[in-house]
N, C-alpha and C positions, 0 to 999 in steps of 0.2 A: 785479522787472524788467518793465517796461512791453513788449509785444510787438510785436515783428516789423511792420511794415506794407508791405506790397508793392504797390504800383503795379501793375495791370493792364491792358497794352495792347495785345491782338492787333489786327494788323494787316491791311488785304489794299490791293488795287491794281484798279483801277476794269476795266481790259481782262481780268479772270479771274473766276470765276464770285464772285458775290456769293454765293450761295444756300450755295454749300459752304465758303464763308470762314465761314461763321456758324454752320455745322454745328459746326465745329472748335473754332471760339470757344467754345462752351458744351462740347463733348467735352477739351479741354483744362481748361478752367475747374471741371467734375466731376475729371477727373484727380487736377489739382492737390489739391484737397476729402478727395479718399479717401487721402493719403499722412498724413492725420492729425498733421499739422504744427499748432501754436498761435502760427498767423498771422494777420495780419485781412488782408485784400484789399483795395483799390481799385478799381474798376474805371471803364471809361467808361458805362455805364448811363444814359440818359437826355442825354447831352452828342449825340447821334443817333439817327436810329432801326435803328440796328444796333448800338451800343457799341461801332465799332472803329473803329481808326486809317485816315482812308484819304486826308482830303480836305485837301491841307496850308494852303489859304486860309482854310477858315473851322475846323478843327480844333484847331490845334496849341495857341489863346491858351488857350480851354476847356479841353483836356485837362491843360494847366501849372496851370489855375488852381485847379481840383481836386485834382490830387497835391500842390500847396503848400498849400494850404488843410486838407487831412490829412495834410501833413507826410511821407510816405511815405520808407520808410529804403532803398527799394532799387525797381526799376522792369523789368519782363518785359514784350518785347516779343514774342511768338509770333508769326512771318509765317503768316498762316493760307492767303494765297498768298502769289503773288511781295513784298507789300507796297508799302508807301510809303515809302520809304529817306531821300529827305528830311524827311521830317517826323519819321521816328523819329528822327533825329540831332540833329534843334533840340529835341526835348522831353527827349532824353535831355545832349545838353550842356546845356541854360539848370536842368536840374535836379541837375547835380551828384553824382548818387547812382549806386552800383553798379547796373550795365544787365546783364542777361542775354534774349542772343540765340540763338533757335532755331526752327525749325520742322516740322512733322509731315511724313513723307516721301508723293513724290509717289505716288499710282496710274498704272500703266498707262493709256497715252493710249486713249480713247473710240477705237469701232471705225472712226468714220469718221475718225480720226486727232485731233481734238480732243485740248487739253488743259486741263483746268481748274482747275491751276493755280500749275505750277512753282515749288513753294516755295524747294525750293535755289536755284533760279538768284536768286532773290533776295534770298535770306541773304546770300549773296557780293555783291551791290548795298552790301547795308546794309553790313555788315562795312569793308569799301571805304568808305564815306562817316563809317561812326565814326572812321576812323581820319584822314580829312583834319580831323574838325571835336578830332581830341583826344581820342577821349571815351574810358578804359581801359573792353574790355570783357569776358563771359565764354560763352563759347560751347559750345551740346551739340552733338555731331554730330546732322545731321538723320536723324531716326529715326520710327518711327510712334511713337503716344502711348502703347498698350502694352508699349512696350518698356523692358526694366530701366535703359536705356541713359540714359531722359528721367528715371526717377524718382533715379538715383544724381546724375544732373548737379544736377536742380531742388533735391535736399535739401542737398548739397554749397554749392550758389550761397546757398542761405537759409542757412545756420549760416555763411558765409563773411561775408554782407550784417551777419549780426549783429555779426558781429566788429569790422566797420568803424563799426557804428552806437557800439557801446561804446566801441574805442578812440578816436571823435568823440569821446567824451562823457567823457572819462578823467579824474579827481580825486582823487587820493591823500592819503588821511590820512596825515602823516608823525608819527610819537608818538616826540618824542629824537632826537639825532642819529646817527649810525652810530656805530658802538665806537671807541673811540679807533683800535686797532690794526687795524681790519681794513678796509684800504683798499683792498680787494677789494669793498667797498660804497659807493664813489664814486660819484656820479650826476651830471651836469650839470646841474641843474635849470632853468636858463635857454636851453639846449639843447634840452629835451624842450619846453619850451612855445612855445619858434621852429621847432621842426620841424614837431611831432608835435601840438601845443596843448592838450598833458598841463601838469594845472595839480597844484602839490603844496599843502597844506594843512598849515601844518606849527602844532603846539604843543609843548609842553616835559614831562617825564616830571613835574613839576608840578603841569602844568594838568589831566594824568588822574589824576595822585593827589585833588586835590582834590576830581574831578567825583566819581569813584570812594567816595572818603569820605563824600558829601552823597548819594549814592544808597543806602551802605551804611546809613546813617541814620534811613531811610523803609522802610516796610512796604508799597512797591507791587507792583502787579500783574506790573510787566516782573520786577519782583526775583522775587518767587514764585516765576514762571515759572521762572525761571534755577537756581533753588537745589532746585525741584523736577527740573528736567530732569537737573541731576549727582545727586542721590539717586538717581533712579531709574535713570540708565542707565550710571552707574560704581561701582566700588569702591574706599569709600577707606579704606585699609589703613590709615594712620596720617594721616591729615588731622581736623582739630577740623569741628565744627558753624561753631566762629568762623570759620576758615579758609576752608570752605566759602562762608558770605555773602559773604566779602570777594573771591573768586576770580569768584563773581557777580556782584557790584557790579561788577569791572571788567569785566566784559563786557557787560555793559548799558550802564553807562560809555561804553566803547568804541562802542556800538551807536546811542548820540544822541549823539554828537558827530560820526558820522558821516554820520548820516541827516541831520542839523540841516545839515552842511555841505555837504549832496550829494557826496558821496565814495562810490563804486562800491570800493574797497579801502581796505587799510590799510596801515602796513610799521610797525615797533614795534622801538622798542631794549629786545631784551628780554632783554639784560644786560649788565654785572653792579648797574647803577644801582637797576632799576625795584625788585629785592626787598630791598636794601637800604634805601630808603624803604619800599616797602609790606607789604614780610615773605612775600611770595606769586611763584610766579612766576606768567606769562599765558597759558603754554601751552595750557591747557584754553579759556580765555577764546578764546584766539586757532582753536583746534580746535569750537570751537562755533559762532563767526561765522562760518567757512569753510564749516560746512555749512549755516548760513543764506544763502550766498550771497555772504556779503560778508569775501573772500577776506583773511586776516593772515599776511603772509609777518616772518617774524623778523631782526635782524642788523642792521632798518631796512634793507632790501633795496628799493629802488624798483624797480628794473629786474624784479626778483622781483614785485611786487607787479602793474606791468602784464601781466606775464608772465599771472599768474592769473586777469587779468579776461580777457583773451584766448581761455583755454583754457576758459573756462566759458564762455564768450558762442557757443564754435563747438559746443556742445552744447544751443545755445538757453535754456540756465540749468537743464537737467535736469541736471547730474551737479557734484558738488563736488570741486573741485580737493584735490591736497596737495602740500606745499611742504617738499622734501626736499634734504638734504644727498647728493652723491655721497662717498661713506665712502671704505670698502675693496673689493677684487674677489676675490669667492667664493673660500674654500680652496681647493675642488674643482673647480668650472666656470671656466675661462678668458675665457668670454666673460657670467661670471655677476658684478653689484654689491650691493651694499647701499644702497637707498636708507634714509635715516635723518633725525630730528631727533628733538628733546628731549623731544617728548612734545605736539604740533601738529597731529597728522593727526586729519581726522575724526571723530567716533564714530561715525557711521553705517558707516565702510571697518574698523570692529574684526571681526577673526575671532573673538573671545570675545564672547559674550551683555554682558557686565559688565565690559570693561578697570578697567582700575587707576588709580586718582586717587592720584597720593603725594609725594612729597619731591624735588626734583632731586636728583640722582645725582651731578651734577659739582661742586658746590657746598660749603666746609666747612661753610656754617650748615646746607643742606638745608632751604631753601623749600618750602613745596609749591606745587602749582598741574600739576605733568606728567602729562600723561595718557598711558600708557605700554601698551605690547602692539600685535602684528602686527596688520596692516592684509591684507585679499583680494589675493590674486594676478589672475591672468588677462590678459589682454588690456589696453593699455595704450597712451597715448602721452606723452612725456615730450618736453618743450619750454621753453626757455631767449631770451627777449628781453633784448639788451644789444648793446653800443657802445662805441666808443672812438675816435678820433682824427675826429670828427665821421662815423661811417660804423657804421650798425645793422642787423643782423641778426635772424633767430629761430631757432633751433637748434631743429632737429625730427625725431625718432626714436620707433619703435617699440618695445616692450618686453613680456616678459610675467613672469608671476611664478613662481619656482620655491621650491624648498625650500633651506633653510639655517638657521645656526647660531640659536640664542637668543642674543638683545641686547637692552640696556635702552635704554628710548625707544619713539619709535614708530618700524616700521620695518616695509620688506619688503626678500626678496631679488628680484634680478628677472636676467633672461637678456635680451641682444639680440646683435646676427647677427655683430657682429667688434666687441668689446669696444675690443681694441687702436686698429682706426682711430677711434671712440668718445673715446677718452681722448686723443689724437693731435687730432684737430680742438677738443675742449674746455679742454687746456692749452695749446694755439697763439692759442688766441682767434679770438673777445673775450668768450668766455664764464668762469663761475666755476664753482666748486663747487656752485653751486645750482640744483637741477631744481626745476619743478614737472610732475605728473605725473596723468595723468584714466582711470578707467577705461572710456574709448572712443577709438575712430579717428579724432581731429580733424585728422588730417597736411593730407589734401586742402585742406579748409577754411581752414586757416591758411594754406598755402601760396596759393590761392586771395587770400584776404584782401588781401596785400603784394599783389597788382594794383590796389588799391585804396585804397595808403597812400605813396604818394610817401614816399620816401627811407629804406623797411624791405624789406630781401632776402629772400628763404626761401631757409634755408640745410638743406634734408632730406638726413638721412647713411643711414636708412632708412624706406623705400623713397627710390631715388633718384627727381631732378628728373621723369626719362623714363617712372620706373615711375607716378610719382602722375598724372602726362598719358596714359600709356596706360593706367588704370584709371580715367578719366573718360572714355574711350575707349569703357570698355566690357570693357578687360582684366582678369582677375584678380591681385593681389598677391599675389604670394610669402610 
């Protein structure tokens, strides 16, 4: 995934001190530096001889033509004082991109009453002018630059920009069509690309058989690769050597026809057709791209599929998604489920050194291809994109892992705070049975994100709406 690019444009305002506008400018700009983010910056450098935003006559065409020239996927505007509020407003509307506004808190006014150089009072300028020109935006309380307050809001705004840069950029490989029966994987496709400008990619469970076969064929390096990473890092209890290649092949399969089409996901009809022609199921296939990034939700789940690219994108591409079934609710804990599927989850989220490569369980012929055994508990969020009657949400909840019974598949149990209202908002809709689930705190960010996606809600059951605004606050979450 290509990184992050942020637009950097502190700001001041010509009646406040120059000298300590520029102080800031560079003490911000280290700030930022040391949160060890894998972002590139932008800045104005050389467009003046101070780098900042001030002068909106001879400014603003310069500063645009730089941040379009590097394409910049999101734009920080620090008042280093009061600023220039018009000028922020025209660079930030004519470019489109998520804006984040803030500013370092003021000092104590100089002894002969002096001040130099009321940054709040002109947050509240700007603020005010983004909203007459349109522009959605995201705001930290004004705080000093050490403070936990600027580096929660700044990392939350970057994993949110991502989000929106990816779901900009959304192309789903579609592989078959949904199951006959499960019309619970309905999608409007012509919907998502008037809305949202999510394009689908679709081919026939044909066209990757055959890819599939012509790679099976070849003794290349990406195959190696593949057939060497399940030897080494599964166990297969009853699967052949032949099996094996083949279960490789498709994933490599899978893996250029993806790449070749620009597709960030996948969604894959993967049953009951695909092993009937190929003899394999994709599970593993589909459990191996996911931790290279390029997320396969099963059932041909599209909604599932953007779901994925979302929840990775607000981790900046550090952590791999899984893509689970809501099962049954824990024997013993009430407010305890079982996330589940076939055998799809990670290898890298295996609690065993060696999971299991073996047979589908549910099947009379008994395929192989399922990679089966518990996945780590801990800390969690789980989150659900989907729609219906022209109107989308994101279902977003926290969760952690507890202990429970042995089951075949991949699976974990997990705990969240009132199961019952849980199950109550996901069978009223417009959600399904399907989660997908990351082990970090993307809540903020996602919810963040929908400020910056015309016609998608955040729809958070926990933490609520209030809790995730007063922990950008600065509050802690329950």
């Amino acid at each position: 995934m290509a990184k992050l690019k942020l637009g950097y444009a502190p700001t001041r305002r010509f009646t406040f001190s120059a000298e300590d506008a520029y102080r800031y400018k560079v003490q911000i700009r280290e700030k930022m530096e040391s949160f060890g983010l894998d972002i590139d910056i932008v800045d104005l450098e050389g467009i003046n001889s101070e780098g900042l935003l001030y002068n909106d006559l001879i400014g603003s065409e310069e500063i645009l033509k730089r941040f379009k020239e590097e394409n910049v996927d999101a734009v920080f505007f620090p008042h280093c004082n009061f600023g220039t509020e018009d000028t922020v407003a025209r660079v930030a509307k004519e470019l489109g991109k998520p804006v984040l506004l803030w500013g370092p808190r003021d000092e104590a006014p100089l002894e002969d009453g002096m001040r130099l150089r009321d940054t709040q009072c002109g947050l509240f300028a700007t603020g005010k002018v983004l909203r007459r020109f349109n522009v959605p935006f995201t705001y930290i309380t004004n705080c000093r630059v050490d403070d936990p307050v600027f580096e929660r809001g700044f990392k939350n705004f970057i994993a949110a920009a991502n989000v929106v840069k990816t779901f900009n950029s959304l192309r789903i490989l579609q592989i078959g069509p949904r199951p006959t029966s499960f019309w619970t994987m309905m999608c409007n496709e012509g919907e998502l690309l008037e809305r949202f400008g999510i394009e689908l990619h679709p081919i026939t469970l044909e066209d990757i058989k055959r890819a599939s076969q012509k790679v099976e064929k070849k003794d290349t390096p990406e195959l190696a690769e593949a057939i060497e990473y399940i030897r080494t890092n599964l166990d297969a209890i009853d699967v052949s050597d032949e099996d094996i290649r083949r279960i490789a092949s498709l994933k490599v399969a899978m893996k250029t026809i993806a790449t070749e089409n620009k597709c960030t996901a996948i969604a894959i009809q993967c049953w009951s057709s695909l092993q009937d022609s190929m003899g394999i199921m994709p599970c593993l296939a589909n459990a191996i791209l996911t931790d290279e990034q390029i997320p396969v939700t099963c059932e041909t789940d599209i909604h599932g599929a953007i779901t994925s690219v979302m929840v990775q994108a607000a981790t900046l591409n550090t952590c791999p998604t899984f893509f689970a079934d809501l099962t049954i609710r824990h024997p013993e804990n009430d407010n305890g489920e079982l996330l589940f599927h076939c055998g799809n989850f990670p290898v890298s989220l295996s609690v065993e050194d060696k999971p299991q490569l073996r047979r589908h369980f549910l099947f009379d012929d008994h395929s192989p291809g399922t990679h089966e055994g518990e996945i780590r508990g801990g800390s969690m969020t789980l989150a659900r994109f989907d729609g219906d009657h022209g109107e989308y949400s994101i279902f977003l909840g926290k969760a952690k892992g507890i202990e429970g019974p042995y089951t075949r598949g991949s699976y974990v149990w997990v705990e969240v705070n009132d199961w019952p209202l849980w199950e109550e908002k996901l069978v009223k809709g417009p959600y399904v049975h399907h989660s997908v689930g990351i082990h970090a705190n993307v809540i903020p960010a996602l919810y963040e994100a929908c400020n910056y996606i015309p016609g998608l809600n955040p729809d958070p059951v926990d933490p609520t709406e209030e809790e995730i605004k007063a922990w950008l606050r600065g509050s802690d979450l329950k």
